[in-house]
Structures are given as structure tokens and as C-alpha cells.
TIMIVO-72040 format. One record per residue (C-alpha): residue number from 0; residue in three letters; x, y, z. Coordinates in Angstrom, 2 decimals, always signed. Each point is the difference from the previous one (the first is absolute). Layout:
BEGIN
NUM,ala,X,Y,Z
...
//
This chain:
BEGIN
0,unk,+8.17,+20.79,+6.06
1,unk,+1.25,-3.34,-0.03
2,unk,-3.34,-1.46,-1.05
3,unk,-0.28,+2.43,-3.05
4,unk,+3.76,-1.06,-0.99
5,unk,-0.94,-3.21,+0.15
6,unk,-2.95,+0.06,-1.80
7,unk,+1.50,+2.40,-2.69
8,unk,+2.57,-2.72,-0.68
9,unk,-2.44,-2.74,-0.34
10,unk,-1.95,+1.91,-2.28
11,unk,+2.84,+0.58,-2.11
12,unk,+1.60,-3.32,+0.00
13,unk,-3.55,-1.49,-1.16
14,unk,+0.17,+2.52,-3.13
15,unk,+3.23,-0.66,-0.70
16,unk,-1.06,-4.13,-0.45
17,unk,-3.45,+1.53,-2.34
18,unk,+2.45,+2.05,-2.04
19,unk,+2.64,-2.81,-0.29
20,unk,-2.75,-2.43,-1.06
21,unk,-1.63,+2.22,-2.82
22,unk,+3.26,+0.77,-1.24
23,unk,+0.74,-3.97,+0.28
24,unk,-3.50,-0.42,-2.00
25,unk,+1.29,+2.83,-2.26
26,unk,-2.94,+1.97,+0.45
27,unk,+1.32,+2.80,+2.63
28,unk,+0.19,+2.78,-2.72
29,unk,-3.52,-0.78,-1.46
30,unk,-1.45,-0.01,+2.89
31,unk,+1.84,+3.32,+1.43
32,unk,-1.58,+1.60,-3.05
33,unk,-3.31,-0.71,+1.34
34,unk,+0.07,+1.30,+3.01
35,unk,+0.65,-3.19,+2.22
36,unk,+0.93,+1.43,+3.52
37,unk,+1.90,-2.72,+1.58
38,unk,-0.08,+1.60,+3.59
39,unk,-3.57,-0.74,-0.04
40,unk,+0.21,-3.41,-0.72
41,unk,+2.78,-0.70,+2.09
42,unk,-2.44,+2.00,+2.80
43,unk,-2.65,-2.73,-0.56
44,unk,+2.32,-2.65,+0.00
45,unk,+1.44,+0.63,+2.92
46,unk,-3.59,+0.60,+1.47
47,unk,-0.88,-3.76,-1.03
48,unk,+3.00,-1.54,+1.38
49,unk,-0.51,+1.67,+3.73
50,unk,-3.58,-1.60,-0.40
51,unk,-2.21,+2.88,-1.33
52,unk,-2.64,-0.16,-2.21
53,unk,+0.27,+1.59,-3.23
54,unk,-3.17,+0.78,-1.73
55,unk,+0.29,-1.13,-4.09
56,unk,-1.70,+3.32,-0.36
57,unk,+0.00,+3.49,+0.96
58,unk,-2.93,+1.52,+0.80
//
């Protein structure tokens, strides 16, 4: 449980920092209206800085 608490906050701290920089960049509402899901990025981020490799591409 602790693991998933931890994780959990990680995940939302590194969301927090994409939403505070597109909002910085004045581009947060734009790209809200397109559908940006910044969970997922902050997933693959996250993903690359424990070491993972993250494909460019989805299959």
C-alpha cells in the first residue's frame, strides 16, 4: 500500500510541474481543448527518469 501511495504521489507531483509549465508557456487551456492527457505524459516521464525505454511510437 505504501508503494502505490508513493507512486500515486509522484505521479501527481510530476503533473502538477507539466500543468504549471503549460500554464507558464500560456498554452494549458489550448492544449486542454485538445485532448492533452497530462497523466500520460507524466507516466512516460516518470518511466524515462527510472531508466525505461520509451518507444517514440506506439505500435
Amino acid at each position: 500500500m505504501a508503494d502505490l501511495t508513493a507512486e500515486t504521489a509522484r505521479l501527481m507531483k510530476v503533473t502538477e510541474a507539466i500543468v504549471a509549465e503549460l500554464d507558464r508557456q500560456g498554452v494549458a487551456e489550448a492544449v486542454a481543448d485538445l485532448g492533452f492527457d497530462p497523466l500520460e505524459l507524466a507516466r512516460v516521464v516518470i518511466r524515462a527518469a527510472d531508466g525505461d525505454v520509451v518507444p517514440f511510437r506506439r505500435p
